[in-house]
C-alpha positions in Angstrom: 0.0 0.0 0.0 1.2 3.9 -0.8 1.7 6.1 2.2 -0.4 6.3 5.4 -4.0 7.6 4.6 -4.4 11.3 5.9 -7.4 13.4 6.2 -7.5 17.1 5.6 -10.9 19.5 6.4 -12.7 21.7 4.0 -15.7 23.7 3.3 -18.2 23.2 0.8 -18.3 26.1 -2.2 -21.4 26.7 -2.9 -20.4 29.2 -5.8 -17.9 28.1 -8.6 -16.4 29.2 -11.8 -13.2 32.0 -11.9 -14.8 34.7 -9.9 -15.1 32.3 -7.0 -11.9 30.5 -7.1 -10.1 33.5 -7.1 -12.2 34.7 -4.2 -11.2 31.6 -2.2 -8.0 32.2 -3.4 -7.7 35.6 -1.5 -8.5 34.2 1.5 -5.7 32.2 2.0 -7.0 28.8 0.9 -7.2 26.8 -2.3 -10.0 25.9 -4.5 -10.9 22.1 -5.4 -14.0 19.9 -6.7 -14.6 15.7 -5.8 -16.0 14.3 -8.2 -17.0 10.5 -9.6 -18.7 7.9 -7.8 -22.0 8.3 -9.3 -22.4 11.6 -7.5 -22.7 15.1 -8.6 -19.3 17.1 -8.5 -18.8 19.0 -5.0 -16.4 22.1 -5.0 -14.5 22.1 -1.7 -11.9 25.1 -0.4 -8.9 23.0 1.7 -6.5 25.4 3.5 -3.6 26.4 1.9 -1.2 25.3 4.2 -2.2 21.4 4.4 -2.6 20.9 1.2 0.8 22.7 -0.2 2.8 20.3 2.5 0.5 17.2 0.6 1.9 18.2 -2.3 5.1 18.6 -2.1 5.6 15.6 0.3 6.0 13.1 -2.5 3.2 10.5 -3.2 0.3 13.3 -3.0 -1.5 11.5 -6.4 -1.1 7.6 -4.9 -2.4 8.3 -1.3 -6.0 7.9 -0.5 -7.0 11.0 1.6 -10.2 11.5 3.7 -11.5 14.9 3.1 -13.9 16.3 6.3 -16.4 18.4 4.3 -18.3 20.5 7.1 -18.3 17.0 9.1 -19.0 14.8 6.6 -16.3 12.3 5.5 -15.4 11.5 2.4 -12.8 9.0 1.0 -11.3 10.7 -2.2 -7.6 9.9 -4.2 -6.1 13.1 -5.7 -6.4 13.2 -9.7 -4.7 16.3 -10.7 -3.1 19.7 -9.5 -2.0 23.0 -10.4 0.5 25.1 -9.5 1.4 28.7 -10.0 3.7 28.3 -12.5 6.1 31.6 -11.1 5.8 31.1 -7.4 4.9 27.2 -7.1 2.2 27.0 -5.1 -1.1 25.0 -5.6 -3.9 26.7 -7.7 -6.6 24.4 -7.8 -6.7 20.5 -6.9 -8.9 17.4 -8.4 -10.1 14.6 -6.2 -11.6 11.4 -7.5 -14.4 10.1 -4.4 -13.7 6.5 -3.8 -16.5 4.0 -3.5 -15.6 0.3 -1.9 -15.0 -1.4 -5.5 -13.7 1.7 -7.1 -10.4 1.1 -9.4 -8.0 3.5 -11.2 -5.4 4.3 -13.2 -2.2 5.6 -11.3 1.6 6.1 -12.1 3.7 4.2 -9.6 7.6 5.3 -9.4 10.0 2.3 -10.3 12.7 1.5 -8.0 16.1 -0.2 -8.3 17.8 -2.5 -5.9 20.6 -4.7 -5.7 23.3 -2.8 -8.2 25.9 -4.0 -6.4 25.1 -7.4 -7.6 24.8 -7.3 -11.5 27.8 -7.7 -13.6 27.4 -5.4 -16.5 27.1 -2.4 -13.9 30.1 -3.6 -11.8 32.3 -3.8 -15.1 31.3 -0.3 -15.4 27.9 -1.0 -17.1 25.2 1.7 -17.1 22.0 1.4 -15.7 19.4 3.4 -18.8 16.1 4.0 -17.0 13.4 3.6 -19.6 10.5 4.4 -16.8 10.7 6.1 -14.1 7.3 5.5 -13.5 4.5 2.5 -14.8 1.2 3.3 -15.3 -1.2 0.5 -12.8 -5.2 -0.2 -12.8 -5.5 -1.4 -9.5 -7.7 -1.2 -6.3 -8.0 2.5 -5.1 -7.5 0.9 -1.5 -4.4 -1.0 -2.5 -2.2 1.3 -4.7 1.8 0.1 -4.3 3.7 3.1 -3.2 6.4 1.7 -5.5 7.6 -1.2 -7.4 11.0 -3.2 -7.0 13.4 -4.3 -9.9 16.3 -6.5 -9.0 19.6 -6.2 -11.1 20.8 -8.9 -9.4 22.6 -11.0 -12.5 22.3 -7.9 -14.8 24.6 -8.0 -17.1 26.0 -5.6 -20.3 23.4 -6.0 -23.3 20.6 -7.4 -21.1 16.7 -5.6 -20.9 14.5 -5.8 -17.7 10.8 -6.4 -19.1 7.8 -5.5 -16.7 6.7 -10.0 -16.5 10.2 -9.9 -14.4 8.7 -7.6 -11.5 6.3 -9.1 -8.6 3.6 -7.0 -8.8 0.5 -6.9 -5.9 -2.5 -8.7 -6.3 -4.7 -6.8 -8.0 -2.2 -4.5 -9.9 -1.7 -4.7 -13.7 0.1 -2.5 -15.8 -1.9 -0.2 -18.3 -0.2 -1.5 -21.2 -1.2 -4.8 -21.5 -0.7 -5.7 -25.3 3.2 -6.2 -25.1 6.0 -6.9 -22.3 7.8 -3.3 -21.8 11.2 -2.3 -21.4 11.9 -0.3 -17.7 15.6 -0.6 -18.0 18.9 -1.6 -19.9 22.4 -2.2 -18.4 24.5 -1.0 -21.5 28.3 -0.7 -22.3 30.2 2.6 -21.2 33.7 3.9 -22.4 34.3 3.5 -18.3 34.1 -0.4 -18.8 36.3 -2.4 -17.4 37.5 -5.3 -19.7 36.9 -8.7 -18.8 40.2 -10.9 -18.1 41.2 -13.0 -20.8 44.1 -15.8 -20.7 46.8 -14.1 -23.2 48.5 -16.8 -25.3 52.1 -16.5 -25.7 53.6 -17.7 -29.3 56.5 -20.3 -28.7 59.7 -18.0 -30.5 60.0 -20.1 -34.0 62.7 -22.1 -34.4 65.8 -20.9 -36.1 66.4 -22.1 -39.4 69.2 -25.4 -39.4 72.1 -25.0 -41.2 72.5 -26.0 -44.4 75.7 -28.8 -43.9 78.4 -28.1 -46.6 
């Protein structure tokens, strides 16, 4: 599962559209709507402050969240943000309400282990990241904070596909028609040549003399 669940308090907007968000805006706290579910699209206003810190902390869009909408709670998974693109702070956010059999579509970042343990990277192999991230459908309750490849046995020349990573019950990749590259271990100038037994020639004989 992603990070620990985290619940943040709003109010209810009951006016939306630019004029409004820019109203909320001014005083101090950030615009949002929950939407999907089966249910008509509520526009919140969260307070600046928690929600920057949400943000920014790293795994905002694969944490579920409770929001506390003027005491009534409501389980929700962030969609989408914006930020300010000068100063960097958020603008508006999009939460998707989560129902008990809901499912989504989520990137999940990719993470390496075990470098130490392949061959091509010791010989001074490269690790090439093709994803950084995989796209998922999985349970909204049960989203993998991240997923683990093992280089162990990696060697120059070889590809890591997405069938050799463990993945949750539940989880499948997006991309289902073909098996994926998320990495490469390839040859670097910095390589270090493997050890080979050098053969010496036996010095050729010297001609015999020709007897008189």
């Amino acid at each position: 599962m992603s990070h620990d669940t985290y619940e943040l308090k709003a109010e209810a907007r009951e006016q939306v559209g630019k004029g409004s968000a820019r109203a909320v805006r001014r005083n101090g706290k950030v615009p949002a709507v929950i939407y999907g579910d089966k249910q008509p699209p509520l526009a919140i206003a969260l307070t600046y402050k928690d929600i920057y810190y949400k943000i920014h902390g790293g795994g905002f869009l694969t944490t579920v969240a409770t929001i506390d909408v003027d005491g009534k709670k409501i389980q929700v998974l962030p969609k989408d943000f914006q930020l300010d693109p000068v100063k960097d702070f958020p603008v508006h956010v999009d939460f998707l309400r989560i129902g008990k059999d809901t499912e989504v579509n989520v990137d999940v970042p990719v993470h390496f282990i075990n470098e130490d343990k392949s061959p091509g990277i010791k010989r001074g192999g490269v690790l090439n990241i093709v994803r950084h991230e995989v796209e998922f459908h999985c349970p909204a309750n049960a989203i993998p904070e991240f997923i683990t490849v093992d280089l162990t046995g990696a060697d120059i020349g070889d590809s890591i596909h997405i069938s050799a990573v463990k993945l949750p019950a539940g989880v499948k990749p997006v991309i289902s028609d073909r098996d994926f590259t998320i990495a490469t271990v390839a040859g670097s100038s910095a390589m270090k040549p493997e050890t080979e037994e050098t053969v010496e020639a036996a010095p050729e004989a010297a001609p015999a003399a020709e007897e008189k």
